[in-house]
N, C-alpha and C positions, 0 to 999 in steps of 0.2 A: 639541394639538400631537402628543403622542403616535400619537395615530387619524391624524391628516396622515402623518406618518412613516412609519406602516405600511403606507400605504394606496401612499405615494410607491418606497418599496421593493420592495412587490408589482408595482408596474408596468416595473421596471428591465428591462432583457434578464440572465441569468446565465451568467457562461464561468464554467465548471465546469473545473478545472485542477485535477484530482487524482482520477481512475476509474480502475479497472480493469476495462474493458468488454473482451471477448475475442469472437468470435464462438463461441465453443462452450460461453462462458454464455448470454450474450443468444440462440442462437439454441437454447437446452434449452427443451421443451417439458414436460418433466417435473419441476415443479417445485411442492410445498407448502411449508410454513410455516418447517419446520425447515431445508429445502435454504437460505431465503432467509435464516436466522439464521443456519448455519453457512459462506455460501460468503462472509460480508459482514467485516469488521470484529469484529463482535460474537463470531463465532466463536471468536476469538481467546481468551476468557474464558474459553473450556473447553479450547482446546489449539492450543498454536501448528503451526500447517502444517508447518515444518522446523524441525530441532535447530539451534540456534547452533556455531559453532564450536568451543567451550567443552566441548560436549556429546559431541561425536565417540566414539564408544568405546562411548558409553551406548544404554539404549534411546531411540530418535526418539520425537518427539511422536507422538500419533495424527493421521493423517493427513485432510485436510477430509472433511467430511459425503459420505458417498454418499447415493445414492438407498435408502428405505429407510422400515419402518412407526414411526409416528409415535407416544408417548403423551405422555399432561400431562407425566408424567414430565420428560420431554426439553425440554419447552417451558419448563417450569417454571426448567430451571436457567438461560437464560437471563433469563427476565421476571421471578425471584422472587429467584432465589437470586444472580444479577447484573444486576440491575435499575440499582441505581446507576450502571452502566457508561455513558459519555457516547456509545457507538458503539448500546448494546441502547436508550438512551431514545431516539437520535433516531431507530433504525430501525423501533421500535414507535411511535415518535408518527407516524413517515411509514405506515405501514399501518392506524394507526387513522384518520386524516385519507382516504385512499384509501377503505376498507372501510369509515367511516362506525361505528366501533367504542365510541363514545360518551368519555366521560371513564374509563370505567373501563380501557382500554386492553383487552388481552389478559389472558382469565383462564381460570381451570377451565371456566366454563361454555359460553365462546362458542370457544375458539380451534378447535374442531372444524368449526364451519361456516366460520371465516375459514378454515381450510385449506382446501376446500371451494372456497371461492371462489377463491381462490388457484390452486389449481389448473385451474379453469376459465379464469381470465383469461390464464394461460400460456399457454393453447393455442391462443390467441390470437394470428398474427406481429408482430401490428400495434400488442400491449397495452406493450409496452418503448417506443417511438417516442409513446403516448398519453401516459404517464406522465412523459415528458422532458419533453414539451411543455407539460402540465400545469403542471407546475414553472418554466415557462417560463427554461428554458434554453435558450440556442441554440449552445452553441458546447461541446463537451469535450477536454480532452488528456485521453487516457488511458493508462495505463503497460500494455500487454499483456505482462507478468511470462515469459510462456509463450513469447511469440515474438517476442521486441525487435525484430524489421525487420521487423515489420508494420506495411503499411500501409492505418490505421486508415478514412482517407477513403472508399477502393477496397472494404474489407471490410465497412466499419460504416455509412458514409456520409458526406453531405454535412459536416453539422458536426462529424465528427470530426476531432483530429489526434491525434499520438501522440509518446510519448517514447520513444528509446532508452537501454533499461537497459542500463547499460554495466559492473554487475558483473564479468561474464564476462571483458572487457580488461582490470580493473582487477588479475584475480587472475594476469596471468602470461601467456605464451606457448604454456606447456609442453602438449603436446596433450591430455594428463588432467588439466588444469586444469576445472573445473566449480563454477558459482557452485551457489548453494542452487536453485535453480530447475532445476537441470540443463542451462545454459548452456554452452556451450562459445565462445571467439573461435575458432578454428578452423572448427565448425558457422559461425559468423557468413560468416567468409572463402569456405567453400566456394560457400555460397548465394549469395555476390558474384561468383562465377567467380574466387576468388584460390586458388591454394594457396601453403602457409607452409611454405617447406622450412630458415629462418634466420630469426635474427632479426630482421635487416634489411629480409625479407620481411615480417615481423611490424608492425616500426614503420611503414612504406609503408601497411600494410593500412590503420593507424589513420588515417592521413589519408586514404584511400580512402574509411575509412566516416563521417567526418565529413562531408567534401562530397558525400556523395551521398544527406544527412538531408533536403534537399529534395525529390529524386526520391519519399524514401517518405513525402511529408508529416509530416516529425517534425518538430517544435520545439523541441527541446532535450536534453541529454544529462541521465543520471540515474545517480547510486549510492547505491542502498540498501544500500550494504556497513555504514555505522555503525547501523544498526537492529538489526543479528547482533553488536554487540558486549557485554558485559558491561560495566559501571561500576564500577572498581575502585581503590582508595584504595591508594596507595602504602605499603611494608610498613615501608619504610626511607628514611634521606635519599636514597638515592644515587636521584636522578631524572636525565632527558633538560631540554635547554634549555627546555622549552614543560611546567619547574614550576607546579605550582600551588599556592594557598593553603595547600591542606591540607599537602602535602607539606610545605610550609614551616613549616607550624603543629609538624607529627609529628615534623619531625628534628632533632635535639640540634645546628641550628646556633647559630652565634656570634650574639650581639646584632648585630654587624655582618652577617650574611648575613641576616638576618630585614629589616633594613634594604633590605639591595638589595631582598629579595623585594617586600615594601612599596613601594620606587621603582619597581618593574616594572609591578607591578598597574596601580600608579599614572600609567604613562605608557599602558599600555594602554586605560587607563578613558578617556582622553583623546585616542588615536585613536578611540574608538569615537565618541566626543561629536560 
C-alpha cells in the first residue's frame, strides 16, 4: 500500500505556490554550495535578511550571503550545527538526491567536490528549468520580494505566475513610507503612470493596482507584514477587544470577567467548527 502511494504521488503534476524565484537569482551563474545555503530558507538559521521592526535603533542583521571563498567551516554551521532545521534537512536531502551524495548527505569529506559540481551545473542556463522539471512540477506562484509588479510569466516563463506583495500599501501613503524590502507605494504608482499628490489619489491607485493584477499575471495579494512581528504576552489586564486567553488568565479579573472570556473563546471555537 504504501509503495502504491508513493509511486501514485510521484506521478501527480506539482503547483508549487510558495517561491521566491526572481530573475537575478535564477539567472546568477555564480553560484556554489554556500550561495545555495544562504540565499534559501535555511539561511535564515545564521541571520535573518532584515531587522524586524522591534529592532530599529540596533544593529541590522547581517545581510544575505554574497559571493565569496568557501570553508567546512561555513558549511558546517548549516549541515552540523543546524542540521535539525526542517528548511537545512529538506534543502540537503534535495542536493543529495540531485548530486547522488549517498545516505551520508553533506560532510567534511565530500562537500568540496559537491561544490564543484555545483558550480559547474550553474553555468548551465538550462540547469534551473532541468531541475523543476525533474521535480515534476509544472506550475509556480512566486513572491518576487524585490519587485512586486513583476511579471513572473514574461520574465521567468511559461509556468510562472506571481503574487503581489502588498507590504508596501499596507504601511501608509506617506512618500517615505518603506516596507523591509525597500518598497515604496509610491515607487509602485510611478511605475503604473500614477502620481500621488493626496490621499485620494492614494486610495484610487489601490483599486488601480488591484485590477490590473491580471495584466501582470498575478494571482493574488500578499502581506508578509506579520512575519516582522514579535509575540508578545500582555503585561497587564488592560487589553484591546480581540483579548486572549492569557490575557485573561494574567489579569486580576473578576470570576465574572473570566467567565465572559471563557464564553468568548467558546463561541469562537464554534465559528471555526
Amino acid at each position: 500500500m504504501a509503495d502504491n502511494l508513493k509511486s501514485y504521488v510521484r506521478e501527480e503534476p506539482v503547483y508549487d505556490v510558495h517561491e521566491h524565484h526572481m530573475p537575478e537569482i535564477l539567472g546568477d551563474r555564480d553560484v556554489g554550495l554556500l550561495e545555495l545555503l544562504g540565499q534559501s530558507y535555511a539561511g535564515w538559521t545564521q541571520a535573518r535578511p532584515y531587522p524586524l521592526p522591534s529592532e530599529r535603533g540596533r544593529e541590522a542583521p547581517a545581510p544575505p550571503v554574497e559571493h565569496r571563498s568557501c570553508s567546512w567551516d561555513d558549511v558546517a554551521a548549516y549541515v552540523e550545527r543546524s542540521g535539525s532545521n526542517a528548511f537545512v534537512r529538506t534543502l540537503t536531502a534535495g542536493l543529495s538526491d540531485l548530486y547522488e551524495l549517498g545516505a551520508g548527505g553533506i560532510t567534511r569529506e565530500n562537500w568540496e567536490a559537491l561544490d564543484e559540481k555545483i558550480r559547474s551545473r550553474h553555468t548551465d542556463p538550462g540547469w534551473a528549468t532541468e531541475v523543476i522539471a525533474r521535480a515534476g512540477i509544472e506550475r509556480i506562484v512566486t513572491d518576487p520580494y524585490t519587485n512586486p509588479l513583476l511579471d513572473a510569466r514574461k520574465e521567468l516563463g511559461e509556468s510562472y505566475r506571481s503574487v503581489a506583495r502588498v507590504n508596501a500599501l499596507a504601511l501608509g501613503w506617506h512618500p517615505g513610507a518603506r516596507d523591509h524590502n525597500g518598497n515604496s507605494g509610491h515607487d509602485f504608482a510611478r511605475a503604473l503612470g500614477v502620481e500621488l499628490d493626496t490621499f485620494d489619489d492614494y486610495t484610487a491607485f489601490l483599486e488601480q493596482f488591484v485590477d490590473t493584477l491580471r495584466d501582470r499575471h498575478q494571482v493574488a495579494l500578499k502581506s508578509a507584514l506579520p512575519g516582522g512581528r514579535r509575540t508578545r504576552r500582555p503585561r497587564s489586564g488592560r487589553h484591546s477587544g480581540t483579548s486572549s486567553s492569557i490575557a485573561c488568565a494574567r489579569s486580576p479579573a473578576s470570576a465574572a470577567s473570566r467567565c465572559r472570556c471563557t464564553s468568548a473563546r467558546r463561541s469562537s471555537a464554534a465559528r471555526i467548527r
